[in-house]
C-alpha positions as CSV (number, residue, x, y, z in Angstrom):
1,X,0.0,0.0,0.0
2,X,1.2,3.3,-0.9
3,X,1.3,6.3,1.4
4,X,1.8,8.9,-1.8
5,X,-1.4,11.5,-1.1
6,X,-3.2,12.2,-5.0
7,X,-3.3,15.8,-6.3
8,X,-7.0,15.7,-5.2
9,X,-6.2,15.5,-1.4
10,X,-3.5,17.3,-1.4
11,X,-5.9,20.0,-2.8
12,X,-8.7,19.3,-0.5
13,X,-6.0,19.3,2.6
14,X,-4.5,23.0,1.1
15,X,-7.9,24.5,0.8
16,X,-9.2,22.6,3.8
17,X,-5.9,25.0,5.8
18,X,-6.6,27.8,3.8
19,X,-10.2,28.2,5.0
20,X,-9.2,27.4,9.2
21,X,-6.5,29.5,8.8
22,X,-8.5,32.8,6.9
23,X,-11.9,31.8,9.9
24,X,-9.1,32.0,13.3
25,X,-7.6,35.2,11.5
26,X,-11.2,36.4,11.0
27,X,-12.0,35.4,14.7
28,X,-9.2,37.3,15.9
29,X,-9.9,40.6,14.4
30,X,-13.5,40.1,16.0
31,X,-12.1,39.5,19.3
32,X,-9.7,42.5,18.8
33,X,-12.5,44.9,17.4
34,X,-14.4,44.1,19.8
35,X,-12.6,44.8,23.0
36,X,-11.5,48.1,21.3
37,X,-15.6,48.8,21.0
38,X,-15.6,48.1,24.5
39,X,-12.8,50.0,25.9
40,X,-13.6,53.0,23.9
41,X,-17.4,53.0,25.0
42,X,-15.7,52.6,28.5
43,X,-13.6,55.3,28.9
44,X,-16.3,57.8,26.7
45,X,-18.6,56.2,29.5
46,X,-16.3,57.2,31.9
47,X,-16.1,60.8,30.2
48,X,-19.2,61.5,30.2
49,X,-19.8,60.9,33.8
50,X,-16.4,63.6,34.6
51,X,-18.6,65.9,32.7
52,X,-21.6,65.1,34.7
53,X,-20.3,65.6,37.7
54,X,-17.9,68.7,36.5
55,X,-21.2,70.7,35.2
56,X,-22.5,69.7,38.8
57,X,-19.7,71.4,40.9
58,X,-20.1,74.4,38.7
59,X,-23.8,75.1,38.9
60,X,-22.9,74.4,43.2
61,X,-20.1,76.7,42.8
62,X,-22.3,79.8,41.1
63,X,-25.2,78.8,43.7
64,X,-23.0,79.1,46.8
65,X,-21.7,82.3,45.4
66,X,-25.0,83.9,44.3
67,X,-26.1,83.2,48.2
């Protein structure tokens, strides 16, 4: 018995690596993009809230100094 592979699997096994190779590439861009999405909408999050509180102190500030 002969362990010689025919063109025809060594095709299938090259597009067979091809195709698992391109989908964990593909998966680990997601994974990348995705905690980027998160850790921007984090620190805007986190912005936001600086501004909240910033606005705050200044409408105290002009009420304490109106009184």
């Amino acid at each position: 018995m002969s362990d010689h592979m025919s063109k025809g699997e060594t095709a299938k096994d090259a597009v067979q690596h091809t195709v698992e190779a391109g989908a964990e590439t593909v998966a680990s861009v997601a994974m990348i993009l995705t905690g980027a999405v998160r850790d921007i909408t984090h620190a805007l999050g986190g912005f936001a809230t600086e501004m909240f509180e910033i606005r705050d102190a200044a409408r105290r500030a002009r009420a304490e100094a109106e009184d």
